[in-house]
C-alpha positions as CSV (number, residue, x, y, z in Angstrom):
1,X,0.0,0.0,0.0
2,X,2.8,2.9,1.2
3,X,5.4,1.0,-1.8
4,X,5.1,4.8,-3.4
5,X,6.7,6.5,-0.7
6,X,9.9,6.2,-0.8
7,X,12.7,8.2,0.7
8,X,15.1,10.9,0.3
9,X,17.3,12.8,2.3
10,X,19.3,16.1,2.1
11,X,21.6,17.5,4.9
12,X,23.9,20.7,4.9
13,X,26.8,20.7,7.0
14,X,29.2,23.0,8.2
15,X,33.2,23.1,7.2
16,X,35.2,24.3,10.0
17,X,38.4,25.6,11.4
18,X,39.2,22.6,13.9
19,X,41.5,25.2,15.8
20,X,39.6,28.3,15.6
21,X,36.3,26.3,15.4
22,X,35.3,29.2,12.7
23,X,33.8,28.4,9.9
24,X,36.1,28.1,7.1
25,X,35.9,28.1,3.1
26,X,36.9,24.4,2.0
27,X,37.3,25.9,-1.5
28,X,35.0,22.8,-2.9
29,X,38.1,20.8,-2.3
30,X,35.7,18.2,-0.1
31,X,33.1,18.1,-2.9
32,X,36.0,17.2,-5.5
33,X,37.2,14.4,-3.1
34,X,33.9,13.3,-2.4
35,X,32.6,13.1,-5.8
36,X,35.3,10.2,-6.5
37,X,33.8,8.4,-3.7
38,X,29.9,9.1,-3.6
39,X,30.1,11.0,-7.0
40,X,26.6,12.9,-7.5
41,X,25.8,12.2,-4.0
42,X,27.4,15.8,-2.5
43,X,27.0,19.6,-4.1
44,X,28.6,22.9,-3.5
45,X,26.2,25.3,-1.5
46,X,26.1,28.7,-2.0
47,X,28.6,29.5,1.1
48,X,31.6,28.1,0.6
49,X,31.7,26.6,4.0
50,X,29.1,24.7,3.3
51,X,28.6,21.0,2.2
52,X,25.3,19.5,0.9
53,X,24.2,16.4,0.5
54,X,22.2,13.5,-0.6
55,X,21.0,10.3,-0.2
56,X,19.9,7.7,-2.9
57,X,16.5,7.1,-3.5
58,X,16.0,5.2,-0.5
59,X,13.1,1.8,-0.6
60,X,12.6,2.3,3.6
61,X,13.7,4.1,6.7
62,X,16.5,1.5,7.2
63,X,17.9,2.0,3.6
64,X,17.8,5.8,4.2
65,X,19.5,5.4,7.6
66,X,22.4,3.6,5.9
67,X,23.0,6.0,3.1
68,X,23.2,9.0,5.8
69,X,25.5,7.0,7.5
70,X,28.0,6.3,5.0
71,X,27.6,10.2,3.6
72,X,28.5,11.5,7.5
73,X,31.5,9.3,7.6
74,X,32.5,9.6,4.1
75,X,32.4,13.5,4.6
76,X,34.1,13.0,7.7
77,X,36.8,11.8,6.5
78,X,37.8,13.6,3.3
79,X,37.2,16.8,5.6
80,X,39.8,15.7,8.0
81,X,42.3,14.6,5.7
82,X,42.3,17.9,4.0
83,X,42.3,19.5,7.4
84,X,38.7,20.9,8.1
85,X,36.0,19.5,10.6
86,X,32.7,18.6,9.9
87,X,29.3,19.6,12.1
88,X,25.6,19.8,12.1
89,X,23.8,22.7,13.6
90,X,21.1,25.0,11.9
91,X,23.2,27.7,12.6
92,X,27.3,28.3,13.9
93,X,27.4,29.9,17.3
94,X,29.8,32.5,16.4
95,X,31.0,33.1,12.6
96,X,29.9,36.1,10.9
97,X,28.2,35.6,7.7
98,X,30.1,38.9,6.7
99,X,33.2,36.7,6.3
100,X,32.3,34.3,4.8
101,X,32.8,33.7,0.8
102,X,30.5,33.0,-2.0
103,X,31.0,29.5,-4.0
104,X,32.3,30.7,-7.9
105,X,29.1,29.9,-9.8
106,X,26.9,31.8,-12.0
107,X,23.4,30.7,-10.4
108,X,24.5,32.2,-7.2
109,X,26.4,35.1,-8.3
110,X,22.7,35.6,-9.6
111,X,20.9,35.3,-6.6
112,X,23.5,38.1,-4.6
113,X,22.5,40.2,-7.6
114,X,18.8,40.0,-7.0
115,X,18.7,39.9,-3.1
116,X,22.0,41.2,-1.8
117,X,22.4,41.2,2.0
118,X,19.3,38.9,2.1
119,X,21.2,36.4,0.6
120,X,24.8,37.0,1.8
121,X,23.5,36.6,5.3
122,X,21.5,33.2,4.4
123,X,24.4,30.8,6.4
124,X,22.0,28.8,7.9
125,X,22.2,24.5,7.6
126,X,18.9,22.8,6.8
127,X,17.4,19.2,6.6
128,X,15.0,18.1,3.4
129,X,13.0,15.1,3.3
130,X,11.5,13.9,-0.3
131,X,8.5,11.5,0.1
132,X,7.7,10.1,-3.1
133,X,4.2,9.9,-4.3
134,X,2.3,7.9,-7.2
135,X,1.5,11.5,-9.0
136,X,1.4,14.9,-8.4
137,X,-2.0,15.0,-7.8
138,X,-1.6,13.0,-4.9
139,X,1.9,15.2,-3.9
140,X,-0.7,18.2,-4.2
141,X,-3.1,16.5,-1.8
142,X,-1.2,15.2,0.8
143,X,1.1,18.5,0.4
144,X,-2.5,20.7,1.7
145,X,-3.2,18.3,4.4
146,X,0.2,17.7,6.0
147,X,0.7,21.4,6.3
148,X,-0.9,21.9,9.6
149,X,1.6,18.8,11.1
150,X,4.8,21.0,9.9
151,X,5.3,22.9,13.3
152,X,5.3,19.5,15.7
153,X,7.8,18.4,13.4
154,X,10.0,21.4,12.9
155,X,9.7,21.6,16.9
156,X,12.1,18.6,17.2
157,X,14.1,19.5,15.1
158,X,14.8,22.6,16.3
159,X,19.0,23.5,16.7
160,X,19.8,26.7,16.1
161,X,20.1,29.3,19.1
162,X,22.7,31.0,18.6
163,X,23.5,33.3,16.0
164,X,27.0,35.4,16.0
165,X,28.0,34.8,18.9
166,X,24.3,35.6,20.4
167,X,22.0,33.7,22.5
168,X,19.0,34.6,20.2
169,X,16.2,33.3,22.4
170,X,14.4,31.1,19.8
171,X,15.4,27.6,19.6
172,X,15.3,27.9,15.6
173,X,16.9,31.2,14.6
174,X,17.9,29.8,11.4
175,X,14.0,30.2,10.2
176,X,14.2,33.7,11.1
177,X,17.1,34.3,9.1
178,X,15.8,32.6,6.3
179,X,12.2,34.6,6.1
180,X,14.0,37.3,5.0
181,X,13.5,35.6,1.2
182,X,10.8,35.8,-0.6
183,X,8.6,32.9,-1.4
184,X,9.2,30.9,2.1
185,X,7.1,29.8,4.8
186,X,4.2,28.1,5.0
187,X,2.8,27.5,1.7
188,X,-0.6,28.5,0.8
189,X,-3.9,25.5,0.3
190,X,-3.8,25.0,-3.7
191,X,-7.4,23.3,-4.6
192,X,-5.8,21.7,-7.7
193,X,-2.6,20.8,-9.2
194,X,-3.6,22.7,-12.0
195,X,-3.9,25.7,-9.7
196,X,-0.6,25.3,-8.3
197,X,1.3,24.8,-12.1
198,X,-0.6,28.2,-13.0
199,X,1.1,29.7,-10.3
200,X,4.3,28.7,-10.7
201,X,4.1,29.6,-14.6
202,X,2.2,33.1,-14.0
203,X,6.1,33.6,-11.7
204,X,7.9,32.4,-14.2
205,X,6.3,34.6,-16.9
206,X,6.3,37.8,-15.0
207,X,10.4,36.9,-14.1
208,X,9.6,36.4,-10.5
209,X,11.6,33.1,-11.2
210,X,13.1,31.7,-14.1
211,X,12.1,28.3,-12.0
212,X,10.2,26.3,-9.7
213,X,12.7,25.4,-7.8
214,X,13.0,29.1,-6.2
215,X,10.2,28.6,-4.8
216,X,11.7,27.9,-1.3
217,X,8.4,27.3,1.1
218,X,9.0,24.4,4.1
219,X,7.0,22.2,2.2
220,X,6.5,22.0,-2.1
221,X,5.6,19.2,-4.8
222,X,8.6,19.1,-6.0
223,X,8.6,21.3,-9.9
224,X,10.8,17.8,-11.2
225,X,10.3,14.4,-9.2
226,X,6.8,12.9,-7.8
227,X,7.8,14.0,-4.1
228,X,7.0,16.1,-1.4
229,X,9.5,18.3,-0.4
230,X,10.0,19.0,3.5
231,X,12.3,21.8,4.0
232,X,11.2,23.6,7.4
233,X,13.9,21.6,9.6
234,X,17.3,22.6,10.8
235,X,19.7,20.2,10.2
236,X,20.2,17.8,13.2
237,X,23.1,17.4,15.4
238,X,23.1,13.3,14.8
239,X,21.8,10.9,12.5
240,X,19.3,9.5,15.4
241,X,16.9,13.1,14.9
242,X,17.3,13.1,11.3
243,X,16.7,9.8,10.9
244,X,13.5,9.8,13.3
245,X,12.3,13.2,11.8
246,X,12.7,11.9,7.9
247,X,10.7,9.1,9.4
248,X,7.7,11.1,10.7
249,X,7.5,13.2,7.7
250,X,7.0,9.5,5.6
251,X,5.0,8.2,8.2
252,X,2.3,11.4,8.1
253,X,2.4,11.3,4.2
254,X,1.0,7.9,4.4
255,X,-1.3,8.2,7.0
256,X,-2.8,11.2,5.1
257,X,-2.9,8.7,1.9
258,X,-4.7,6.1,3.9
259,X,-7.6,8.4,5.1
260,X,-7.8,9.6,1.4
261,X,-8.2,5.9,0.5
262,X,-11.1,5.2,2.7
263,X,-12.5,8.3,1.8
264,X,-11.5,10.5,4.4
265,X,-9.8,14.2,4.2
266,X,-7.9,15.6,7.3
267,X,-9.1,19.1,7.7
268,X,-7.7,22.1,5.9
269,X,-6.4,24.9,8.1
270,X,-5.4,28.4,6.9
271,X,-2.0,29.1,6.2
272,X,-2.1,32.5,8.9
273,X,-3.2,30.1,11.4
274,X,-0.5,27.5,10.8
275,X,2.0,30.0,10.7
276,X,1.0,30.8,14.3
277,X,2.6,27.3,15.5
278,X,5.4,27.7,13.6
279,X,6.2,30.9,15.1
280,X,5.8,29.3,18.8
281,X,7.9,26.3,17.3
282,X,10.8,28.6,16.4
283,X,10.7,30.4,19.2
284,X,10.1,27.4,21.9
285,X,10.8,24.1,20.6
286,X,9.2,21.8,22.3
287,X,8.8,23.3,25.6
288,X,6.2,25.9,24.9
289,X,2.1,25.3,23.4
290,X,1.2,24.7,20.2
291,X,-2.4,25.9,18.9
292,X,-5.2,23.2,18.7
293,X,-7.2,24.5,16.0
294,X,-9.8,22.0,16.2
295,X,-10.7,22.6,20.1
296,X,-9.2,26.5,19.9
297,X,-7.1,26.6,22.7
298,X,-3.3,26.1,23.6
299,X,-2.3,22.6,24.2
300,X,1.3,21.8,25.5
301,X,3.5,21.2,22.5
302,X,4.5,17.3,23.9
303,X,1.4,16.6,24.0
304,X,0.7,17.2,21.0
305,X,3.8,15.3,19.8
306,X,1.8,12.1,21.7
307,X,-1.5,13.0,20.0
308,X,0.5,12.9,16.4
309,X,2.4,9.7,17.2
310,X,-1.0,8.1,18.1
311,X,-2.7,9.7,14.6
312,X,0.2,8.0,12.6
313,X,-0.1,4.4,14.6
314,X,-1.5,2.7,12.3
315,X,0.8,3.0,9.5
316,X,3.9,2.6,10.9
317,X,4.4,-1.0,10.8
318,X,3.9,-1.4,7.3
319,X,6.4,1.4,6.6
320,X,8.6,-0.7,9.1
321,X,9.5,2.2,11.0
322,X,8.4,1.9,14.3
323,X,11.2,1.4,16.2
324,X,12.2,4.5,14.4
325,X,9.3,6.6,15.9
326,X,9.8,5.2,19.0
327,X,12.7,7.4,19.3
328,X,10.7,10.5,19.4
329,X,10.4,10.5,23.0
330,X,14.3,10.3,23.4
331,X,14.1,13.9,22.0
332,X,11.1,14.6,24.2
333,X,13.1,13.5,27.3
334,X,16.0,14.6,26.6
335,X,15.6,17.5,24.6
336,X,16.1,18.9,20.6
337,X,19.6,20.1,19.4
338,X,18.7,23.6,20.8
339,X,18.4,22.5,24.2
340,X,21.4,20.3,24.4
341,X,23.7,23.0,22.6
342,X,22.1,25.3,24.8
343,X,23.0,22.9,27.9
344,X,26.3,22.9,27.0
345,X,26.1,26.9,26.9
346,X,25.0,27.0,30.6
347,X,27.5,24.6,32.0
348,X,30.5,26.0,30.4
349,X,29.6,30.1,28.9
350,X,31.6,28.8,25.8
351,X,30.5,29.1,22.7
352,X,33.4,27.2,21.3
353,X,32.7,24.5,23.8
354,X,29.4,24.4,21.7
355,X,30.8,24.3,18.6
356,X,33.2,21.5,20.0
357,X,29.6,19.9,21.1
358,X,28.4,19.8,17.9
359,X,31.0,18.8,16.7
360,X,31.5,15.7,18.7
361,X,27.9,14.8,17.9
362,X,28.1,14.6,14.3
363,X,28.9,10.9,14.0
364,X,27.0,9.9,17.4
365,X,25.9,6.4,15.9
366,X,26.8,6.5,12.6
């Protein structure tokens, strides 16, 4: 039944100084080294001390969990050999973005062109999940309804506090950073793929975009590949959260499908009201209240967490990801990347203690 929805998973890392613990430009000398080992598997990004990368298209959770494995060590390595370290964090605790340097390419010698400091300033790290779907017409579907579930996810997955050298107060400052571009957020309800491909074409024709693919909300049908797109998450510190998180995201998807089979819709909720959890998200993580839209009140935000791992029960086991999901409640208990960076923060008041944290965390179980 769920054969469709398979897996795919993109994580941005940070190259750093393993003295200074800066961030440092690798001068794409990891993604030359890397391509001779997982060849189309890792890109530039458009800060040079930035790595991206992919996974295969993945069958399962456990296939996907083995793919991020091998690219965390295989980036590991070349990155030490060449003498750079490798971490995972939404944001760094203390580099400037103002020092950092812009990868050589046309596309994003383009983009500083168009949106300046706005995208200078964009050194953030991210996580993206693909689901894949049958059609696009079922992308579209499951892309409406799923919206509503994007800030209990993004809640876990919040682990980015600090931002140049600041304790910024939200537990996702990267999101901040990145609303300064246009075309993000929350995307709006589309009623038909139809309606959504007008959209994207009436951009492209009044040069908006020359593509789909700068259309950079935390969740699209992809413009090329039968998938849902999930890009609201900061990348994780270890491969457990990104691994659990990619999970969820499948395991939603499919519930979604399954009510849609039996005849079923989940309801629709406005994209103002939706953005109002994913403010509290950024801002709290998981230890502030989320809206319940259906009963219109606040609910604590774990408890919420519970009520979704109850909605997606049912599912699970035939996605085999159970024991996957289970592991949800070790972020409950012990807290997202925020709150264990920010742990480290209190006990030691050094931020490149955090950045040694990170660090250290980056091939936790890989």
């Amino acid at each position: 039944m769920f054969r469709a929805f398979t897996l795919g998973i993109e994580e941005e890392y940070m190259v750093m100084d393993p003295t200074t613990r800066e961030l440092r430009s690798h001068e794409q000398r990891i993604v030359e080294q890397a391509h001779k080992v997982i060849r189309d598997q890792v890109k530039a990004e458009f800060h040079q001390a930035v790595v991206e990368v992919g996974t295969q298209i993945c069958a399962n959770i456990q296939e996907a969990r083995e793919d991020v494995a091998l690219l965390r060590r295989t980036i590991t390595q070349i990155a030490g050999d060449l003498g750079f370290s490798i971490g995972a964090s939404g944001t760094h605790p203390f580099s400037k973005w103002e020092k950092q340097m812009i990868t050589d390419h046309p596309r994003y010698f383009e983009i500083v062109n168009e949106m300046q400091d706005a995208a200078r300033s964009n050194l953030i790290f991210g996580l993206h999940v693909h689901v894949g779907m049958e059609n696009r017409e079922m992308a579209l579907h499951i892309a409406n309804s799923v919206r509503y579930f994007l800030p209990h996810i993004f809640a876990l997955s919040t682990n980015s506090p600090f931002w140049e050298g600041r304790n910024t107060g939200f537990k996702s400052f990267r999101t901040k950073v990145f609303d300064k571009f246009p075309r993000t957020g929350i995307p709006d309800y589309f009623a038909s793929i139809e309606e959504y491909d007008n959209y994207i074409k009436l951009l492209v024709k009044t040069n908006c975009i020359d593509n789909a693919k700068k259309v950079w909300w935390d969740l699209r049908v992809h413009p090329f590949f039968n998938t849902v797109e999930f890009r609201i998450c900061d990348v994780p510190l270890t491969i457990d959260d990104t691994i659990t998180l990619a999970a969820l995201f499948q395991a939603v998807c499919a519930k979604i499908y399954k009510l849609r089979m039996q005849n079923l819709n989940f309801i629709i909720y406005n994209r103002a009201l939706v953005n109002e959890n994913k403010w509290r998200a950024s801002r709290y993580g998981i230890d502030g209240n989320l809206i319940d839209f259906g009963k219109e009140m606040e609910i604590n935000t774990r408890a919420l967490i519970y009520e979704l791992l109850d909605f997606i029960d049912d599912v699970v086991d035939d996605l085999g990801s159970r024991d996957v999901i289970k592991a949800t409640t070790d972020i409950l208990s012990n807290g997202t990347g925020a709150d264990r960076q920010l742990k480290v923060y209190e006990e030691t008041q050094d931020l490149v203690a955090v950045t040694d944290y990170i660090h250290g965390q980056f091939l936790k179980n890989c």
